[in-house]
C-alpha positions as CSV (number, residue, x, y, z in Angstrom):
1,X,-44.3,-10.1,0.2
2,X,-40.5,-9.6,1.8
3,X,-39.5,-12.4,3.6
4,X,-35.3,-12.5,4.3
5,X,-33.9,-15.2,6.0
6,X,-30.5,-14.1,6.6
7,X,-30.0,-15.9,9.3
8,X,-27.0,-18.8,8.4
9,X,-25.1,-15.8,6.5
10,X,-25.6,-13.8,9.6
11,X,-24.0,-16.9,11.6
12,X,-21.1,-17.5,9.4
13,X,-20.3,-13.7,9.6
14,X,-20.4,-13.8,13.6
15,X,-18.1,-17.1,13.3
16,X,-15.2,-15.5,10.7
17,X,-15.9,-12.4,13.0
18,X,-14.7,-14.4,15.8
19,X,-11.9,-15.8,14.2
20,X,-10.5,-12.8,13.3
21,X,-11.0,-11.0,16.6
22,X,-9.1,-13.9,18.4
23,X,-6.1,-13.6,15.3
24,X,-6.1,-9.7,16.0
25,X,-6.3,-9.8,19.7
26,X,-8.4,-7.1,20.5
27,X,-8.1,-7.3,24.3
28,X,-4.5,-6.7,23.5
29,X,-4.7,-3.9,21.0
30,X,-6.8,-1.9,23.8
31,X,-4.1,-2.5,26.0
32,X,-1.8,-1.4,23.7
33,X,-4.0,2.0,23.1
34,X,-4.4,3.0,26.4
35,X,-1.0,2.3,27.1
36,X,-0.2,5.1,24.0
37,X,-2.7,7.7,25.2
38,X,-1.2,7.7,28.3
39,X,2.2,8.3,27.1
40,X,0.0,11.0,24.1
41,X,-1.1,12.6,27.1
42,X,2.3,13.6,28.7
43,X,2.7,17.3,29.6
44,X,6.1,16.9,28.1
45,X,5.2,14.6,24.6
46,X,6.1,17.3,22.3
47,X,10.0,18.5,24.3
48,X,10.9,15.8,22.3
49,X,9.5,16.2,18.3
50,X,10.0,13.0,16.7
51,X,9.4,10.6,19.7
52,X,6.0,12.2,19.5
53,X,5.2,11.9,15.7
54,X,6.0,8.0,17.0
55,X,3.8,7.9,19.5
56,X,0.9,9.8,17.7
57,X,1.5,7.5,14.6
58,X,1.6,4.9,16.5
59,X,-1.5,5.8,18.6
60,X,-4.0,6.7,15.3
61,X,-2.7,3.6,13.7
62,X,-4.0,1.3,16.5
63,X,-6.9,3.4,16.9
64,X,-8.2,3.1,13.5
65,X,-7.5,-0.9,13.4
66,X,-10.0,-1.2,16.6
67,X,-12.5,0.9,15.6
68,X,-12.8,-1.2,12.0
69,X,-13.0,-4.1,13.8
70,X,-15.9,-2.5,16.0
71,X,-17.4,-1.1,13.5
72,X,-17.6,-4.0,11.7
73,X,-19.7,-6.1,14.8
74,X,-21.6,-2.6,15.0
75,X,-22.8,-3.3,11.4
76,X,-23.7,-7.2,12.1
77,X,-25.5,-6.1,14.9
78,X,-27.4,-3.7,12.7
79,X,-28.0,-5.6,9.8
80,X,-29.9,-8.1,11.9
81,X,-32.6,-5.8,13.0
82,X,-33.0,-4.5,9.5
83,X,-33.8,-7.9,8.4
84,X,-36.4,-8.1,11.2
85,X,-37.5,-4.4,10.3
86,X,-38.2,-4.9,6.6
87,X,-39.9,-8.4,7.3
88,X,-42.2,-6.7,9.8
89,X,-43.0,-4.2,7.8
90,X,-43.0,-6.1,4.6
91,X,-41.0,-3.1,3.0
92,X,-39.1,-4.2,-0.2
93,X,-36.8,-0.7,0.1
94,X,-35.7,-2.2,3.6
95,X,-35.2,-5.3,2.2
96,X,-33.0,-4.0,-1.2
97,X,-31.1,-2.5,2.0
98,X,-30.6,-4.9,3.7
99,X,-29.4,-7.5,1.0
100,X,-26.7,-4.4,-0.3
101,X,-25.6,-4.2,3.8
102,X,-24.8,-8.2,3.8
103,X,-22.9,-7.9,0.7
104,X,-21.1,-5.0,1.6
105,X,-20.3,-6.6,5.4
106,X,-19.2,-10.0,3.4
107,X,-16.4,-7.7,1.5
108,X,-15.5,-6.2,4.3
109,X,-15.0,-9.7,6.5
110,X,-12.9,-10.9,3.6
111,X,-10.6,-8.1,3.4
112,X,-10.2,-8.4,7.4
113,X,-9.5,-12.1,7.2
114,X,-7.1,-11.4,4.7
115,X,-5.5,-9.0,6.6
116,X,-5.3,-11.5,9.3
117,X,-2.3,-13.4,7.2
118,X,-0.2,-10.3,7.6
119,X,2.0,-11.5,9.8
120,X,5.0,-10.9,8.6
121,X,7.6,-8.7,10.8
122,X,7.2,-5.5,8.7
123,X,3.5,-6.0,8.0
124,X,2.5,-3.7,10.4
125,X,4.3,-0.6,8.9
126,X,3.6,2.2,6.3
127,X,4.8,1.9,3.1
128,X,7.0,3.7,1.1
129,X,6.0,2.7,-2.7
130,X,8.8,3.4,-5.7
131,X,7.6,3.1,-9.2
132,X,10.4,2.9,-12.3
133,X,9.6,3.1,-16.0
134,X,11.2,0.6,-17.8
135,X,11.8,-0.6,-21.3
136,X,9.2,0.8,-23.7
137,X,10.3,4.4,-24.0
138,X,7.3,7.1,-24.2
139,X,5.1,4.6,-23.4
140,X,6.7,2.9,-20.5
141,X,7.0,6.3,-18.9
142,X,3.9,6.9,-19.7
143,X,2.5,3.6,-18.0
144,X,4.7,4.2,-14.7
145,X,2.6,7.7,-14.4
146,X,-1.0,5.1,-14.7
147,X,0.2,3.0,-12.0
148,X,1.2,6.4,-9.9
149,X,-2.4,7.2,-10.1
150,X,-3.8,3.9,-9.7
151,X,-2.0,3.0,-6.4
152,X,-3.1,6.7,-5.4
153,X,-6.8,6.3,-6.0
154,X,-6.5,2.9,-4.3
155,X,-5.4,4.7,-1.0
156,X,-8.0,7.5,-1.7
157,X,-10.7,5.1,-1.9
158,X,-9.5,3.2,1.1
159,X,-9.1,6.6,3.2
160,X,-5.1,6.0,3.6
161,X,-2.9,9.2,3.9
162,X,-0.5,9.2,1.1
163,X,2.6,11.9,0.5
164,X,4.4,12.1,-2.8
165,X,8.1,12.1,-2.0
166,X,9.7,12.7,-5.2
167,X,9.0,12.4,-9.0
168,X,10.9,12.6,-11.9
169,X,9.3,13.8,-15.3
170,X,9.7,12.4,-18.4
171,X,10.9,15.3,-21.5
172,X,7.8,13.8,-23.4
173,X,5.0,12.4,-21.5
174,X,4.8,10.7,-18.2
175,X,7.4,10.1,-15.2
176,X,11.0,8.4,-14.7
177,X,10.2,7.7,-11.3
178,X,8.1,8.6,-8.0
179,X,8.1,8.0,-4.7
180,X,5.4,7.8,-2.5
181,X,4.5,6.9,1.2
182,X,1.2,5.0,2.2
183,X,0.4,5.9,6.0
184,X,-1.9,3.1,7.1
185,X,-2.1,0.1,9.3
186,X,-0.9,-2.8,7.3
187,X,0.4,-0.5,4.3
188,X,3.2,-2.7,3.6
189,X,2.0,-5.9,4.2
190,X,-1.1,-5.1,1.8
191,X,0.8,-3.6,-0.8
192,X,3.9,-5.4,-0.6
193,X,2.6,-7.8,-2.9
194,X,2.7,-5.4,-6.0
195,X,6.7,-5.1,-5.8
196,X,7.9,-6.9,-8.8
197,X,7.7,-5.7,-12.6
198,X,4.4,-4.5,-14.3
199,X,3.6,-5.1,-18.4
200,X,1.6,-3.0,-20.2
201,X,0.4,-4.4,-23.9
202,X,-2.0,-1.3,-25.5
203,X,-1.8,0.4,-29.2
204,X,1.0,3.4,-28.7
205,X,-1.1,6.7,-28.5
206,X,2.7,8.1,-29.2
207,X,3.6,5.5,-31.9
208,X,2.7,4.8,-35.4
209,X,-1.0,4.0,-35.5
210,X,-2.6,0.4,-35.3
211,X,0.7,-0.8,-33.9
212,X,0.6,-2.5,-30.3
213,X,3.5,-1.5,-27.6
214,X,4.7,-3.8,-24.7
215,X,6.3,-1.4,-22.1
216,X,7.0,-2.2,-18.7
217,X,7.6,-0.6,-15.1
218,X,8.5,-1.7,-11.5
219,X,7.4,-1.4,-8.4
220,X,9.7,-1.4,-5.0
221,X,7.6,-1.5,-1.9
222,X,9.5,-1.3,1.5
223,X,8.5,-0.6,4.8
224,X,8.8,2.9,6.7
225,X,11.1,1.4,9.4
226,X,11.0,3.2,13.0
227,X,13.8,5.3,14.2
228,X,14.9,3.6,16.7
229,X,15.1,0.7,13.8
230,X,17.5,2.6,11.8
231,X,21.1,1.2,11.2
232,X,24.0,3.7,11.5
233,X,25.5,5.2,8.6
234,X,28.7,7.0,8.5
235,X,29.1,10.5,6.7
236,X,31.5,9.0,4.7
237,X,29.5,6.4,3.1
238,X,26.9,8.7,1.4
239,X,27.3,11.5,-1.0
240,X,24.7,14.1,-0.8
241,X,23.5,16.4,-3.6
242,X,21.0,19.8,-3.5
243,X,19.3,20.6,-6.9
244,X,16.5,22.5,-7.8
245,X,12.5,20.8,-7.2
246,X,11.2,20.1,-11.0
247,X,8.0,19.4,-11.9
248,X,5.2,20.7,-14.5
249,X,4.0,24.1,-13.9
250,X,5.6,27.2,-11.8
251,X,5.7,25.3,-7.9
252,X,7.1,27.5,-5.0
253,X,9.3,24.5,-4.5
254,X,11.2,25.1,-7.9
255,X,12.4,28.8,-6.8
256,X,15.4,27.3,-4.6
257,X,18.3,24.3,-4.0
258,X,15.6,22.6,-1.5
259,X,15.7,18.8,-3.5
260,X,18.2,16.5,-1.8
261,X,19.2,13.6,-3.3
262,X,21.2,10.5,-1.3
263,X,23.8,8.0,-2.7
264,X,24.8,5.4,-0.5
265,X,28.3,4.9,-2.2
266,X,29.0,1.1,-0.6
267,X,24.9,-0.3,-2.6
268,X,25.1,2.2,-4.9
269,X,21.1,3.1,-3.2
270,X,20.2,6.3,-4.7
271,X,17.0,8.3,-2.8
272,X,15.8,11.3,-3.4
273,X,13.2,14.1,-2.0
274,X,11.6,16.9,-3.1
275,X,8.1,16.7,-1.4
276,X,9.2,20.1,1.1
277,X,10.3,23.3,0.3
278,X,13.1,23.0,3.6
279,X,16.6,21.1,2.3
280,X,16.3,20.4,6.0
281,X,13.1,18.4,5.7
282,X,14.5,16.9,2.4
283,X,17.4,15.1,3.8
284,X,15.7,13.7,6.8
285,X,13.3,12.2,4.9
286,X,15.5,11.0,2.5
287,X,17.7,9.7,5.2
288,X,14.7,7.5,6.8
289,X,13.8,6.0,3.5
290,X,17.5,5.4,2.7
291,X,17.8,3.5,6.1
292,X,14.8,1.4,5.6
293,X,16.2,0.3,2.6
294,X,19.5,-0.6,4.0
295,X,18.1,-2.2,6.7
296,X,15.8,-4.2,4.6
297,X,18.8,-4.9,2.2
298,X,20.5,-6.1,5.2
299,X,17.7,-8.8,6.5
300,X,17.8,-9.9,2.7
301,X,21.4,-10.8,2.5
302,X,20.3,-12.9,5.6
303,X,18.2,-14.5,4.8
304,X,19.3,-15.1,1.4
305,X,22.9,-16.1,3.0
306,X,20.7,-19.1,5.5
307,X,19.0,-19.9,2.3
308,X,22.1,-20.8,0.5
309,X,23.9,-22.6,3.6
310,X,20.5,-24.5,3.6
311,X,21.2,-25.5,0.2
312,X,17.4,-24.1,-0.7
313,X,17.9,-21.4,-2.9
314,X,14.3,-21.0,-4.5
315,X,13.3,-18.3,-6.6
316,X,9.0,-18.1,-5.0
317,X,8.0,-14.4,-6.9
318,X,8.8,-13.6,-10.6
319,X,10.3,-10.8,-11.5
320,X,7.3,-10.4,-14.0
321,X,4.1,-10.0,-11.7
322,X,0.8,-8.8,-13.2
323,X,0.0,-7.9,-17.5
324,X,-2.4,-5.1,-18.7
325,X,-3.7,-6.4,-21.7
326,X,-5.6,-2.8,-23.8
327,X,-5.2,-4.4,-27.3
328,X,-6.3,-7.0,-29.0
329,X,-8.5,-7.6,-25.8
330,X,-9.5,-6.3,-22.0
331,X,-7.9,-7.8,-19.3
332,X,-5.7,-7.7,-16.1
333,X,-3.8,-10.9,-15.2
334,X,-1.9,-11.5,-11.9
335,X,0.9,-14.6,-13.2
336,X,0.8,-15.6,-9.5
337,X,-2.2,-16.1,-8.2
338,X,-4.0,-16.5,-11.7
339,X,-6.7,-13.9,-10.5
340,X,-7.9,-11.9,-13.6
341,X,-10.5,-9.2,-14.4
342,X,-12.1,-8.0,-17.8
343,X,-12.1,-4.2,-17.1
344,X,-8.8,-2.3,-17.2
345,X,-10.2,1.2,-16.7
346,X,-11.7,0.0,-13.6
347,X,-8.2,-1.4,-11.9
348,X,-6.4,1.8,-13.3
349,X,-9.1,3.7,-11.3
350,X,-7.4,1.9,-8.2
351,X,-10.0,-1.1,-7.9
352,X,-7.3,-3.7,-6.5
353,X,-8.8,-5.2,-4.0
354,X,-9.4,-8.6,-5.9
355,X,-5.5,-8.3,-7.0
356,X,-4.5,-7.9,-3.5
357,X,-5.9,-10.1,-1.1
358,X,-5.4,-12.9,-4.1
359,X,-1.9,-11.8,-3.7
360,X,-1.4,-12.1,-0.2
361,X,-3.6,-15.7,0.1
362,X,-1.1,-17.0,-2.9
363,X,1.9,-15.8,-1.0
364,X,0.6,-17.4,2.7
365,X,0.1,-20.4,0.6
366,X,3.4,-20.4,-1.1
């Protein structure tokens, strides 16, 4: 005989529900959305290209942040009267249902609250994700092209638009270095937490055999700053460069000059972009990331500068973040937040979720 009692779990959901609707101000964000979709609706929007692509970004962005949090009540609402349903019709199907439902609206809930600490002043933005090899040769080249894939099937699962910018091959396996943007609310707050320098401990599939290999790679995550964000720079302070797209295979992009590449001569910031086949479309999207680096180079400095006349320099993040252990045993280990798992495959396969919001709850706390 099915009989559910849901009904305190059902409560405590409503209450974090409430929370979090009061954090993310939902009378505000429809405000905020009607105010966008008047200004989407313009005869003239589009006289004026990339003050529309802000206002259309900006638009679905705020869109799709209301409707999870709608959806989300929708589903409380729902899960309620398939309790009553499968305890009226003493149905253990309904019932299997309904317990899968709770779980699945629990997980949910917790990312939302988590995202509710994302309140930094870039938080908000997309992000624009840069991934190195580092020392380790084949293998650490190797290992930057796993965690390309992982962060890509993270989005994918998560439904977030992603754009590869630029990669660099490696001559014998793997990549140099990629570039990738993350278009979704929250993009850099939620993944800003990976920045820092991943380790990789398996046996070498390119090296001599029964011999383990440490190789490591970094992540950069900044935020995709607004162009009316941008700081000025002069002609003179950046050298530009045209070269030929490369990549594996025979891409229309590799038949002409259309890669740009971007040296900020003053930083010594190096960007470059080969996603389009227009130079044109190159170099303004090279310019935007180069300028949300700058900028956030800039509020660095800052705030490193107040730090120092504080006489509170503190280092809070190590450079070393997170170890993928393949050999002599399975595991993923954050060094911050102490959150492990036992299956590797699984976290390359972009499960990163538990990494994440462990991530962002350590770093509130710190």
């Amino acid at each position: 005989m099915v009989e559910l009692d849901f009904s305190e779990q059902i409560a405590a959901l409503r209450d974090t529900f409430g929370n979090i609707r009061s954090v993310v101000d939902v009378d505000r964000l429809e405000r905020e959305i009607a105010e966008l979709s008047e200004q989407a609706g313009a005869p003239n929007l589009w006289d004026d290209v990339e003050h529309a692509q802000r206002v259309t970004s900006a638009l679905s962005h705020k869109q799709a942040e209301l409707r999870r949090i709608t959806e989300v009540e929708q589903r409380i609402d729902d899960l309620e009267v398939l309790v009553d349903m499968a305890n009226e019709a003493d149905d253990e199907a309904s019932a299997v249902e309904a317990r899968d439902e709770l779980r699945s609206i629990e997980s949910v809930m917790s990312e939302l609250e988590v995202q509710t600490l994302l309140d930094g002043e870039y938080d908000a933005r997309p992000a624009v994700i840069t991934i190195r090899a580092g020392a380790g040769g084949v293998d650490a080249a190797d290992f930057a092209e796993m965690l390309l894939r992982m962060y890509l099937r993270y989005a994918e699962q998560h439904g977030f638009s992603t754009t590869v910018m630029d990669t660099s091959y490696a001559e014998e396996a793997g990549i140099k270095s990629a570039t990738f943007e993350v278009d979704a609310p929250y993009a850099f707050g939620t993944l800003s937490v990976e920045a820092g320098t991943h380790r990789l401990v398996r046996m070498s599939p390119f090296g001599a055999a029964g011999k383990r290999q440490t190789s490591f790679a970094a992540v950069e995550v900044i935020p995709l700053m607004e162009e009316t964000e941008s700081i000025d720079i002069p002609d003179n302070d950046i050298r530009v460069d045209v070269f030929r797209s490369s990549g594996p295979g025979g891409q229309s992009v590799n038949t002409t000059d259309s890669a740009v590449r971007i040296t900020h001569l003053p930083t010594g910031t190096v960007v470059s972009m080969q996603n389009e086949k227009s130079q044109i479309q190159n170099r303004a999207a090279a310019m935007r990331v180069l300028q949300s680096r700058l900028l956030l180079l800039k509020r660095e400095e800052e705030n490193a500068k107040k730090k120092e006349l504080a006489g509170t320099i503190t280092a809070s993040w190590g450079d070393q973040i997170r170890s993928y252990v393949l050999a002599p045993y399975q595991m993923v280990k954050d060094l911050r937040s102490e959150y492990e798992v036992n299956n590797p495959s699984a976290v390359f396969d972009g499960d990163l979720d538990g990494f994440i919001n462990a991530g962002i709850r350590w770093r509130k706390q710190a």
